[in-house]
C-alpha positions, 0 to 999 in steps of 0.5 A, a space after each residue: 514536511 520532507 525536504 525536496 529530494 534528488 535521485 543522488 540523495 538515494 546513491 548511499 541507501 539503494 544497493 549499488 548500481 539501481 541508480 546507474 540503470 534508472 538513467 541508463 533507462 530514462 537516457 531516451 526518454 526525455 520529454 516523453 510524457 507519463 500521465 497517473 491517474 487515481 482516485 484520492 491524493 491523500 491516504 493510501 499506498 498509491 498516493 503516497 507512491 505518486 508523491 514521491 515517485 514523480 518528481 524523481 521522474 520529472 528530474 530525468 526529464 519526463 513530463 509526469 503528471 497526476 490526475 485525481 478523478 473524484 466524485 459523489 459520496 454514492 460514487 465511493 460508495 459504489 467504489 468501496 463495493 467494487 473493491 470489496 468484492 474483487 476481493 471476494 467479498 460475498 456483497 451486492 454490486 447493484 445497476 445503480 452503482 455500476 450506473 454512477 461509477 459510469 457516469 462519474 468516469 464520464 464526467 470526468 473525462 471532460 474535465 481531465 486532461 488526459 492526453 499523454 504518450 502514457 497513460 496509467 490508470 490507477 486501480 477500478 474507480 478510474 478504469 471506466 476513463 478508458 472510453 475517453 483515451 485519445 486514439 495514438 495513446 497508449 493506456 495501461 491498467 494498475 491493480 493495487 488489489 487482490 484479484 486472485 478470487 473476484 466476485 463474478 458479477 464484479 468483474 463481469 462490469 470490470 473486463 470489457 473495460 480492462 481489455 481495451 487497456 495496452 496492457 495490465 499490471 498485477 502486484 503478484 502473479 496470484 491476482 493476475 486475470 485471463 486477458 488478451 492485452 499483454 500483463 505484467 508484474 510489478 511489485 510497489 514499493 515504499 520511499 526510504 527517505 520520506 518522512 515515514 521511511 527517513 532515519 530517526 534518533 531515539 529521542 524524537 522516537 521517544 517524543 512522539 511516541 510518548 505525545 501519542 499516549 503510548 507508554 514505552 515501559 514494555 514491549 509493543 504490538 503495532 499494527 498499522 493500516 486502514 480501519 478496514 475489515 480485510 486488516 482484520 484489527 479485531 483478529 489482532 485484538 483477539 491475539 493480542 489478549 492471547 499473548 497478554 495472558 503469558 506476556 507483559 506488552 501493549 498493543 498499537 492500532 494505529 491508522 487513519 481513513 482515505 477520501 476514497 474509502 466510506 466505511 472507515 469509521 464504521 470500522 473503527 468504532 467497532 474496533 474501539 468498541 472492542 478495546 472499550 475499558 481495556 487501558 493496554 489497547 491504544 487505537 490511534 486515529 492519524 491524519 493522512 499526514 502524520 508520517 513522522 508519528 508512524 515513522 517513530 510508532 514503527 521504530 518503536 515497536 517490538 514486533 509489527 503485525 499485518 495480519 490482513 484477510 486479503 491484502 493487495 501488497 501491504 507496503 506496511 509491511 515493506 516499511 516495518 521491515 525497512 525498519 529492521 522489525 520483525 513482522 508478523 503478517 497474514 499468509 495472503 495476497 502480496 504480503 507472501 511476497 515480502 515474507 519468507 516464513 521463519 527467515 524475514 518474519 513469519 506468516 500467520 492463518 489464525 487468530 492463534 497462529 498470531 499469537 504463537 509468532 507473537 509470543 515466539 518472538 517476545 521470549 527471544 530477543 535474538 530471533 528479533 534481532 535476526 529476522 529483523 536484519 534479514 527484513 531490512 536487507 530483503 525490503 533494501 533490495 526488492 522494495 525501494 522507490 529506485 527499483 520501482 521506478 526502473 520498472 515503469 521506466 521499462 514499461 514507458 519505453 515499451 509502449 512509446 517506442 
């Protein structure tokens, strides 16, 4: 487990002044409270956010705190189709489930301490809580998702909801919604010294690599995420035999489930169904704690693939780059963000458009070497935990003055 961690501990990583402005904005704060609520505290970029964003927080002196709202399994099922559908998926969202994810909201509101001057309600299976908000506080919607083409019957059940929020919070502009409450952009961010994100020798690379089965004698292709379709690891697969045809490598799946997400294994049997019989796949399955895995996985691997469908941000890709790893990623939602084509990493459409970045770079070792420098620089100043936190740092200011 990472060792507790004070903002000095980033002065030497983020650029020069981030950590100066962070207590220039928390100076008249003190005291406040800031209250996080989603719906898991293991597995996902929000979660992961949450634990290493509010002890620093705590440290200039404003009270955060997290709550979790958690429900019946039909609740996450109901859940997992209200993401999947803001994301365009073309799938029922039925009266019972709208029904249960009411219900569940209310249940809660009498079980969660929900008053604080801020309230940050953390993407559609809290949203509902607004009805119970306490009259001088002030509430603001976080939308990890990709908005830009919702489901309309979706979104219908969403909005009256969302409006009665202070305000909105949007990864991109793309995803932002028609709303009479002011909307804001803030991208999220990964943690550099987590044990995901920290520094690692080439030794302790090497030794969890090889425990997880994974040989080092050739390149490798890594895709790390959650077993689920808008990643599209079956599309990885179907490049990654296209490249093997030509290039001598191996491929990494590597991802685990969250307690909010219920077609995860659904998803990854058809995945290992896929890669049945062929020993260049690996499909690993991680617990949500496996951090330092992932971290030596990342540093190892030749080249890192996001090639999601939709993607609300992919804070993988914000790590592989922090890594210095050239990225191959799907020209969609926050993931266009982060990559500028042929400069950072390259953006990709297609199964074939994947397989030609990829082959594009395994013959050219100096094209590697470049784009990853260039990842690196780009993820230290637009992505890190310093410069996110001085934008809700901004937002708590706004709303409690």
């Amino acid at each position: 487990m990472s060792a507790k961690r004070s903002l000095d501990d980033y002065e030497d990583v983020v650029p020069a002044g981030t950590l100066r402005l962070v207590r220039l904005l928390a100076r008249d704060l003190a005291g406040r409270a800031f209250l996080h609520v989603n719906s898991t505290r293991a597995g996902g970029g929000v979660a992961e956010i949450l634990n290493g964003m509010l002890p620093l927080l705590d440290e200039l002196g404003i009270r955060t705190r997290w709550e979790v709202i958690s429900g019946t399994p039909e609740f996450y099922v109901a859940t997992k189709r209200i993401h999947n559908t803001l994301q365009g998926a073309d799938l029922p969202f039925t009266p019972a489930m709208k029904e249960i994810v009411i219900e569940t909201a209310r249940r809660a509101a009498r079980d969660l301490d929900l008053e604080s001057d801020l309230v940050m309600i953390h993407d559609p299976q809290p949203a509902a809580l607004v009805e119970a908000r306490h009259a001088n506080d002030k509430w603001i919607w976080r939308c990890h998702i990709d908005l830009s083409r919702p489901q309309r019957g979706t979104w219908a059940f969403l909005e009256p909801f969302i409006r009665r929020y202070d305000g909105a919070v949007f990864h991109i502009a793309p995803f932002a919604r028609r709303l009479p409450i002011p909307c804001y952009l803030v991208h999220p961010s990964i943690d550099p010294l987590t044990d995901k994100n920290r520094e690692m020798e080439q030794g302790e690379i090497a030794r969890r690599v090889t425990a997880l089965g994974v040989p080092l004698d050739r390149p490798i292709l890594l895709q790390v995420s959650r077993f689920d379709p808008f990643k599209d690891p079956v599309g990885v697969i179907h490049a990654f035999r296209l490249v093997r045809k030509v290039r001598d490598c191996v491929l990494v799946l590597a991802g685990g489930g969250a307690s909010d997400d219920p077609e995860g294994a659904a998803v990854l049997t058809h995945v290992r169904e896929e890669a049945a019989g062929d020993p260049d796949i690996h499909i690993l399955h991680l617990p949500p704690d496996a951090h330092l895995d992932i971290n030596a996985l990342q540093r190892a691997a030749t080249i890192v693939i996001q090639k999601s469908t939709r993607e609300g941000f992919g804070l993988t890709v914000a790590e592989a780059m922090w890594k210095g790893k050239p990225v191959v990623g799907g020209a969609t939602g926050g993931i266009v963000e982060q990559i500028q084509n042929g400069v950072n990493g390259f953006l990709v459409h297609t199964i074939d458009g994947c397989a030609f970045a990829l082959r594009r770079l395994l013959a050219d070792e100096e094209l590697r070497h470049g784009i990853g420098a260039r990842a690196r620089e780009y993820a230290r100043r637009n992505l890190l935990i310093t410069r996110h936190m001085a934008d809700y740092l901004q937002m708590l200011r706004l709303h409690t003055s």
